[in-house]
N, C-alpha and C positions, 0 to 999 in steps of 0.2 A: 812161222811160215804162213803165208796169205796166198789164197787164189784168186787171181784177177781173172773175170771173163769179163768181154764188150764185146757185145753181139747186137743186131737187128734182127728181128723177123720180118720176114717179108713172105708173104704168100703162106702163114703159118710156121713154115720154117724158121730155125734161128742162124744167121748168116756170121762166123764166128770172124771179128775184128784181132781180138789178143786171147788167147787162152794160155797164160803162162802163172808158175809160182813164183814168188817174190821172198825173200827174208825179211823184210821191213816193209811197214807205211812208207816209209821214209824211199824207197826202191820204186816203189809203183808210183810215189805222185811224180819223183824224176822222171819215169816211163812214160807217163801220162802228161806231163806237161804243167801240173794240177801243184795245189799247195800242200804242203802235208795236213794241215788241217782241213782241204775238202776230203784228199782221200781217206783222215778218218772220221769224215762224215760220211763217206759211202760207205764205211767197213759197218756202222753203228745197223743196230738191228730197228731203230726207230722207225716214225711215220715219215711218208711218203715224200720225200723234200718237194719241195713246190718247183723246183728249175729243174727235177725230172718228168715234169706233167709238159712240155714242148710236144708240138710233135713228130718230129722229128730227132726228137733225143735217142742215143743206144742204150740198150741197157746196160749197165754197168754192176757186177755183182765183186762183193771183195768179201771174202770169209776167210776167216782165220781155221788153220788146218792145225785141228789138233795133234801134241807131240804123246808119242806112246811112255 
């Protein structure tokens, strides 16, 4: 399971776009429009991707929700 949030802040606030769980990469890059391989460059815990420094881009958070 994966949590997708895309949200902007605006005025400090975070203004929520999608706040949904997914089963799969494969589920949210459909959702999103996106290839499975950017969504699993958003999912990676890596440095800052460069096409999220726009500005106007949302933030886009994908984590993986751990299973008990």
């Amino acid at each position: 399971m994966f949590d997708c949030k895309i949200y902007v802040i605006i005025n400090e606030e975070k203004i929520y776009m999608l706040d949904k769980q997914f089963k799969t990469l494969k589920l949210i890059a459909e959702e999103l429009g996106i290839t499975y391989q950017q969504a699993a460059d958003l999912s990676s815990r890596k440095e800052i991707k460069k096409y999220t420094k726009f500005k106007f881009f949302p933030n886009i958070e994908i984590t993986k929700i751990k299973s008990n």
